[in-house]
N, C-alpha and C positions, 0 to 999 in steps of 0.2 A: 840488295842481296837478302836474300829468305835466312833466317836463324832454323838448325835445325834444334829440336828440344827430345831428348831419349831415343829411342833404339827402335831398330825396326821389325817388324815381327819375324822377318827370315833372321836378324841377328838373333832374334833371343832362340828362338827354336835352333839356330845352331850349335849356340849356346850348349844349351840342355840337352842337345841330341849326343856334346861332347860329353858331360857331366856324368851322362846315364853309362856312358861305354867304359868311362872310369871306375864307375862305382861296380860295375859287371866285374873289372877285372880285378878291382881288390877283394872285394867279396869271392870269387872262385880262389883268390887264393887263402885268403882266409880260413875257409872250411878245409882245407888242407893243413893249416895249421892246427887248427881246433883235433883231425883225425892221430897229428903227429904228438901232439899233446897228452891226448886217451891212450896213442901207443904210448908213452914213456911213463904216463901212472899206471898202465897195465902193466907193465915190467919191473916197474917199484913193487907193484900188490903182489907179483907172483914172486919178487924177493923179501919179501914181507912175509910170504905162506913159507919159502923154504926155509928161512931162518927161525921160523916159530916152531915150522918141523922138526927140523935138527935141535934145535936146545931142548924143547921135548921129548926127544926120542933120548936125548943124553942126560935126562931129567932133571937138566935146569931149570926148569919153568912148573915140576912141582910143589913149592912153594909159593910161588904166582897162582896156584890155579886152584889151592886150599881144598880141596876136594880129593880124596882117595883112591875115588873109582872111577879117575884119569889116569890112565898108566897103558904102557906095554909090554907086552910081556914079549918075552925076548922069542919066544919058540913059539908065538903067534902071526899072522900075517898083519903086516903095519897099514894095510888099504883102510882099515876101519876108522884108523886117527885122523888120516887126510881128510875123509868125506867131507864135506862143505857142508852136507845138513844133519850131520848125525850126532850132533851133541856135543860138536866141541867149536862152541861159537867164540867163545872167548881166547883161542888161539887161532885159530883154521876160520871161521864166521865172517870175521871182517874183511880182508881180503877177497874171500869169495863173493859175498855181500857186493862190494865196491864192482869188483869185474862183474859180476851178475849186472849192477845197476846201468854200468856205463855199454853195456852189451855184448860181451864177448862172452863166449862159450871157452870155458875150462874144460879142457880134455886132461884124464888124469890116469896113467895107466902104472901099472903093480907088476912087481917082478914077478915069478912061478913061487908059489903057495908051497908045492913040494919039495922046495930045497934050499940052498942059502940065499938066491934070491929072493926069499918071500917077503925080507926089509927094505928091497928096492921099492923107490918110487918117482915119479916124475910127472911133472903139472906143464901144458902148453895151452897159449891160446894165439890165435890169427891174428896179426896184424889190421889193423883198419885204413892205414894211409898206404900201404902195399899189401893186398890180399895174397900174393905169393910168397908172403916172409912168414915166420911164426918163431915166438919167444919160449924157449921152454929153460924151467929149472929141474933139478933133480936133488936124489939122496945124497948124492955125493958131492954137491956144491958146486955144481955147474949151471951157469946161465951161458944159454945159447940165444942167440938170435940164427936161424936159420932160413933156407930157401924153402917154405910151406911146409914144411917136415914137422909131422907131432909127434909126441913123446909114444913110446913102444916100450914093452917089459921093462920098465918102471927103469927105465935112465933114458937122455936126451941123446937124439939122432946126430 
């Protein structure tokens, strides 16, 4: 009787042709994970912007920000605080910053300028693990997860 000694090449090539179809399917789901991950820091960041907004806008945060000529004025339009690049990095900055890095487009839209609306505001961005969902927060303390709805005259859909 013949001894046989190791494997034969259809064995290992079956082998590996298993390994490769495993590693296909953990990896597809992985980057799904990774996409639903970026969603739920992108929803932390844009609850990060609206809480930084609101204690600002009720001037908690002028003490924190030691500076003067951070303020609003009450009979002005509030679009100019939110900006992401117009000088207020150290409230508003970082958060935008972060979604800026990780890739999402901040859509950011402002009540009407001519009337009591003009202190609305409201911040969304697109989901990435579902492009037909979108997270929007607002002036008045609502976080939405929506169906691809973005924020409009400065409160969420």
């Amino acid at each position: 009787m013949r001894c046989k000694n190791g494997f034969t090449i259809i064995e290992l090539i079956v082998v590996i042709a298993i390994i490769a179809v495993l590693a296909t399917i953990v990896l597809a789901n992985i980057d799904s994970y990774i996409l639903k991950g970026n969603d739920a820091a992108a929803m932390r960041n844009l609850g990060t912007l609206m809480d930084n907004a609101i204690m600002f806008r009720s001037g908690t945060l002028t003490g924190y920000l030691g500076r003067s000529n951070y303020y609003i004025s009450t009979s002005g339009n509030f679009s100019s605080t939110l900006d992401c690049i117009n000088g207020y990095s150290d409230i508003f900055g970082r958060p935008c910053d972060a979604l800026t890095k990780m890739g999402y487009t901040l859509t950011i839209a402002y009540g009407d300028p001519s009337n009591s609306d003009r202190q609305k505001w409201c911040a969304s961005v697109v989901m990435k693990a579902d492009t037909t969902q979108s997270y929007c927060v607002d002036s008045n303390g609502t976080k939405k997860k929506g169906a691809g709805e973005t924020c409009a005259s400065g409160v969420c859909p």
